[in-house]
N, C-alpha and C positions, 0 to 999 in steps of 0.2 A: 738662691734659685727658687722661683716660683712656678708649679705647674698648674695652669689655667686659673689665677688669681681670684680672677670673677668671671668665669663661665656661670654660673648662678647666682649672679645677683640683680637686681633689678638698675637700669643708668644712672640713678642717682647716686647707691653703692659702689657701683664701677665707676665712676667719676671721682669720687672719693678717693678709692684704693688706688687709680693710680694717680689721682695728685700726690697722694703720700710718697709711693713709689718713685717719684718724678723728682720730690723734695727731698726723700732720700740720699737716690744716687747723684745729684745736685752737691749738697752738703759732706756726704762723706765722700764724694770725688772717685767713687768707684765702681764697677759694673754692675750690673743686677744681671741675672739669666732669668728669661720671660718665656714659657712654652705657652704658645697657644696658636689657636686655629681660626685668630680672627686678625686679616690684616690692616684693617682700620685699626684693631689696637698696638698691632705693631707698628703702622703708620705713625701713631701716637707717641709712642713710649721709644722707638729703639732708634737707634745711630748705625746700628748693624745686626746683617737679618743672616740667620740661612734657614733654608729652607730646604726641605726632607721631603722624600715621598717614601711610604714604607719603606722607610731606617736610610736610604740610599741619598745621599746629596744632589738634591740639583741645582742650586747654586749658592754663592754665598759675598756679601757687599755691605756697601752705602744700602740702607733701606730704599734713596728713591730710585738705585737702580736694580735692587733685586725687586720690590715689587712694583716694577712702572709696568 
C-alpha cells in the first residue's frame, strides 16, 4: 500500500517511482494499493480505481470508466 508515493517530488522522481511501481507489480503479478489525489497518476498506474469523497464511495471500475 502506498499513500501519496510522490505528492513531493519533483517529475523526474515521480517518473521514476512509478516506473518502479509499474515494474513491480508487472513482475510479481500482483496488486499495489495507490492513494492519491491526482488522477493523471491514476490514469497512469491503475487497472482499477475507486474513488471517495469524505470516506463515502462514489464509484468504483475500469479506470477509463470511473475517471472518463
Amino acid at each position: 500500500m502506498l499513500d501519496e508515493p510522490t505528492s513531493a517530488l519533483d517529475e523526474a522522481a515521480r517518473d521514476s517511482i512509478e516506473q518502479t511501481v509499474a515494474d513491480l507489480r508487472e513482475r510479481l503479478g500482483t496488486s499495489i494499493v495507490i492513494v492519491t489525489h491526482d488522477p493523471a497518476q491514476a490514469r497512469r498506474l491503475a487497472h482499477w480505481v475507486i474513488r471517495l469523497d469524505q470516506g463515502r464511495l462514489l464509484k468504483q471500475g475500469p479506470v477509463e470508466e470511473v475517471l472518463a
